[in-house]
N, C-alpha and C positions, 0 to 999 in steps of 0.2 A: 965579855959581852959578845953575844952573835952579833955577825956581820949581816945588813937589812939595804937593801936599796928600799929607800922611802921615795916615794910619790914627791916629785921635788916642789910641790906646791903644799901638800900638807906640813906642818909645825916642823916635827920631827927632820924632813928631808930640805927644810930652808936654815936647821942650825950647822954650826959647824962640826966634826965627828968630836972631838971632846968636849963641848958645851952638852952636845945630845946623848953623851957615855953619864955624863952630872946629871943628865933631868932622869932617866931610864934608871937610873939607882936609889933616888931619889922617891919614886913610886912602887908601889907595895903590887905586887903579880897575883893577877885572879882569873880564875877562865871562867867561859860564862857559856852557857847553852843557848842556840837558837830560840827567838824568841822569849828572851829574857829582858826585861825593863832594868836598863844600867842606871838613869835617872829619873824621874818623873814628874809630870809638869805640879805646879804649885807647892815642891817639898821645899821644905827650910834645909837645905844641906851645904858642905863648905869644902865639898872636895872637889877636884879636877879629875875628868878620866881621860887618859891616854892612850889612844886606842894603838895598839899594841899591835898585834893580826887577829885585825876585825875587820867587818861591815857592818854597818846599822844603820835606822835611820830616824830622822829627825822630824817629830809630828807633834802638832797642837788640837786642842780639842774646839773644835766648832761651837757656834749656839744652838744650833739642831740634833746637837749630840755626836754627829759625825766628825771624825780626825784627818786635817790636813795634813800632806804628807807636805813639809818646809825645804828638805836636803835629803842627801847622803853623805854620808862621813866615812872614809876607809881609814886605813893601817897609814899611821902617823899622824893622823889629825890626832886632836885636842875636841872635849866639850865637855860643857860646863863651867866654860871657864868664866864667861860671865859674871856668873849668881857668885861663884868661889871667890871674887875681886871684890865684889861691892856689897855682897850679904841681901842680897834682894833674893826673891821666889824664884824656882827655877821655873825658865818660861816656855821650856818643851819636854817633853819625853822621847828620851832617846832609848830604843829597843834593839838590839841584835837578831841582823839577816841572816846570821850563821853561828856556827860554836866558835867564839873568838875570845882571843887572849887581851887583857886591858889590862894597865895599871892606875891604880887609885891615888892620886897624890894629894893629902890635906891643906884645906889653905895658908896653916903660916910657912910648912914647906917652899908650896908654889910660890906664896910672895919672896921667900928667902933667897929662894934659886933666881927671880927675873931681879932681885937688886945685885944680885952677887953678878949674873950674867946681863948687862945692860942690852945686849945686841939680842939675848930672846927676849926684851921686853917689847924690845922694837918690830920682833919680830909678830909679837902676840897682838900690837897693833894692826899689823898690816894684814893680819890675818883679819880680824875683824873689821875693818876696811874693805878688802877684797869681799866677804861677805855681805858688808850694807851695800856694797856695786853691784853685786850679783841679784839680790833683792828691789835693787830699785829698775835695775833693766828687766827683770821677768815683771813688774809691775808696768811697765812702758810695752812690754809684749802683750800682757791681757789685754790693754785697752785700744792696739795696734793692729792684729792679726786674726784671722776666724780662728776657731777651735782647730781645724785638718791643720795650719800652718804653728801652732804653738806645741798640738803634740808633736808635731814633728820637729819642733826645736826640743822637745823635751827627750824625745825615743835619741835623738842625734848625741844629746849634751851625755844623756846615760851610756850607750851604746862606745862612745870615744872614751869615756872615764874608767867603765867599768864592765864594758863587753868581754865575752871571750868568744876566743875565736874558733869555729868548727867547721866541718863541711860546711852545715845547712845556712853559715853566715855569722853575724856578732849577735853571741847568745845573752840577752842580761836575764839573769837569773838571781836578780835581788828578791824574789816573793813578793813582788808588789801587787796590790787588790787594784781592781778597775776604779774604785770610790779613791783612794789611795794617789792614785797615778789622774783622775780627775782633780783632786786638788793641787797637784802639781799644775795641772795645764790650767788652773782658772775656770776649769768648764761645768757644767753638771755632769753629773753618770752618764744620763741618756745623751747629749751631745756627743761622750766622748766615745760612747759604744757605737753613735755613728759613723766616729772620723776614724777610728779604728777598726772598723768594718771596712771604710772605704781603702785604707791602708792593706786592710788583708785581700782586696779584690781585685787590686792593683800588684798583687805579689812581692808589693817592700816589705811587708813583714809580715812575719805569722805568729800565730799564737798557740802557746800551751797551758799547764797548769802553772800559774804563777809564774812563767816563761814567757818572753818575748823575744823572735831572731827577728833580728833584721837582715832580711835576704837582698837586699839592693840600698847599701852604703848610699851611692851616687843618686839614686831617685828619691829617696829620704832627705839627702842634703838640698838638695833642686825646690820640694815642699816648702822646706823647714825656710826657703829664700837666704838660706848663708852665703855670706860672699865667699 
């Protein structure tokens, strides 16, 4: 088995190194091309995918037709694990930001592997824990903050997880749409093309095609009001 530093907050990088040798063997290796839908919301399915070296991301379908962007999921997270536990619809679609490697694990596997290993079941909670925490404070940000100070907790949360770093500053280059990265921050379109305007006139960040740098860390955090 390749040796991986995992992301020590995703699934993968909170188990032990031979509990995560068991789960990694355990699931069946697929690569997937950018822009490929690994799950889809409303399907009857029972597997778990284990995102392997990927990014994707995690969106639901609005009532106006438009898709809320929910997360981001990198290389050792879990999803789907949900709907694969309890046999319910799956409740988002999950799509690949790039060509990444996943494995498919079927659900009597998955259940086999968290009784055989009790400490990843514990772990499988706390992941979805940490998740319902993270949902309820961005839901106490909507109703808190203007639109300029939420994208700017949202440009900050992306940028520290999943930035890279160049001359021109911390590049995220997940392909996010402006409707997309709106749903993140709670706002409409046109709100958010204003506070992102004012963001680019201020020189925190700039913008490219499906590219966003953040050229000033420190002035972005000052917005965003983080301690």
């Amino acid at each position: 088995m390749e040796e991986v530093l995992w992301p020590p907050a995703t699934f993968l990088g909170r188990l032990q190194p031979s509990t995560r040798e068991q789960l990694l063997a355990v699931g069946v290796r697929r690569s997937v091309r950018e822009a490929q839908v690994l799950l889809r919301e409303g399907a009857l399915e029972t597997h778990v995918v284990l995102l392997h070296d990927a990014l994707v991301k995690v969106t639901a379908a609005l009532s106006d037709g438009r898709h809320a962007l929910l997360a981001i999921r990198v290389s050792g997270d879990i999803v789907g694990e949900i709907s694969a536990l309890n046999g319910t619809p799956r409740t988002a679609t999950i799509t690949a930001c790039r060509p990444s490697t996943i494995r498919i694990i079927h659900r009597n596997a998955f259940r086999a592997f968290l009784r055989d290993y009790p400490e990843a079941a514990l772990e499988v909670a706390g992941i979805v824990a940490d998740r319902l925490r993270w949902a309820n404070r961005r839901r106490i940000d909507f109703t808190s903050y203007p639109v300029r100070v939420r994208l700017a907790r949202v440009l900050w949360e992306l940028a520290a997880a999943y930035g890279r770093r160049s001359p021109r500053g911390l590049v995220i280059d997940i392909r996010l749409t402006q409707d997309e990265l709106a749903t993140l921050c709670g706002a409409a379109e046109i709100s958010l093309q204003k506070a992102l305007g004012g963001l680019r006139a201020d020189d925190v960040v700039a913008t490219g095609y499906r590219e966003i740098v953040v050229r000033d860390s420190e002035a972005l955090r000052l917005i965003a009001e983080l301690d």
